[in-house]
C-alpha positions in Angstrom: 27.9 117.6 122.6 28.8 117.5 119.2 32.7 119.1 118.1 31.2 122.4 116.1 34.7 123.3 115.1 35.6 120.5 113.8 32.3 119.8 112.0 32.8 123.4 110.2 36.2 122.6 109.0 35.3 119.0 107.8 32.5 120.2 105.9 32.6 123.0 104.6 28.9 122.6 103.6 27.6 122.6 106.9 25.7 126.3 107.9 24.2 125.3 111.6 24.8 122.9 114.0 22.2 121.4 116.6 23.5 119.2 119.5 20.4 117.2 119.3 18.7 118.1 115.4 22.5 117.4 114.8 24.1 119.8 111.3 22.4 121.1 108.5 23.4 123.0 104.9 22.2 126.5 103.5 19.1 124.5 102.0 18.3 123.6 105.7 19.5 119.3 104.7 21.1 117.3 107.1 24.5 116.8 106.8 25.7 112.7 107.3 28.8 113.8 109.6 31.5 110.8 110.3 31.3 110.9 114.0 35.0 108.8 113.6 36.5 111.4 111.7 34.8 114.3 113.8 36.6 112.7 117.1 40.0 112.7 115.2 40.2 115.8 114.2 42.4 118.2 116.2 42.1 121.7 116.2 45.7 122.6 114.9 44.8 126.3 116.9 44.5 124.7 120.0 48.0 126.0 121.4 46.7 129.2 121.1 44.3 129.2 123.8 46.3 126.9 126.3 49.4 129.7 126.1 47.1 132.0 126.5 46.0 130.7 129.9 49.7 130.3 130.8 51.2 133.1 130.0 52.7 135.2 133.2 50.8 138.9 133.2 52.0 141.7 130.6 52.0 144.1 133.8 55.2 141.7 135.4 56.8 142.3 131.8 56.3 146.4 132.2 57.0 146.7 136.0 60.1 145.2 135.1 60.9 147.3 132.1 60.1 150.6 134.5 62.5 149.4 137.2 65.0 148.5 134.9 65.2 145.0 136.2 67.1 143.1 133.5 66.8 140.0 136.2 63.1 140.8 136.2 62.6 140.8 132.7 64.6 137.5 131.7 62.2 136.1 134.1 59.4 137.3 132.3 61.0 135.9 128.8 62.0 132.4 130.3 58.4 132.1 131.6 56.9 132.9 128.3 59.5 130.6 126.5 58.8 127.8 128.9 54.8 127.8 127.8 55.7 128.1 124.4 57.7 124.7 124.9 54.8 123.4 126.8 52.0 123.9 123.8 53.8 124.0 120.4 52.4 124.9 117.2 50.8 122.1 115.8 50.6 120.0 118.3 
């Protein structure tokens, strides 16, 4: 399966992408695509969606902003913090 992302950011050119037909421009040409370059290419969003899978629930955050549970709610922060360490920005 051909990296889509990264073939839209490489070339800019590029209006659809086929896994088999392979990429194509607004004239409906193929596109030459560097497979080498397409493999090294890393998505510099990627941290977004790994945190986002990590992230302890917004409801823990509120339960313990309700019951006034300063313990409760460090917790919350230090668990957050702790996947933001995990998956920086950029990385």
């Amino acid at each position: 399966m051909m990296n889509h992302n990264a073939i839209y950011k490489l070339y800019p050119n590029v209006i659809t992408i086929d896994d088999t037909e392979g990429a194509t421009d607004k004239d409906g040409k193929k596109v030459t695509i560097d497979q080498e370059l397409v493999d090294a290419w890393v998505d510099p969003n990627a941290y977004q969606e790994l945190r986002a899978r990590e992230y302890p629930p917004v409801a823990d955050y509120l339960d313990a902003i309700v019951k006034a549970d300063d313990l409760q709610v460090q917790k919350y922060i230090d668990d957050c913090l702790a996947v933001k360490a995990k998956y920086p920005k950029g990385k």
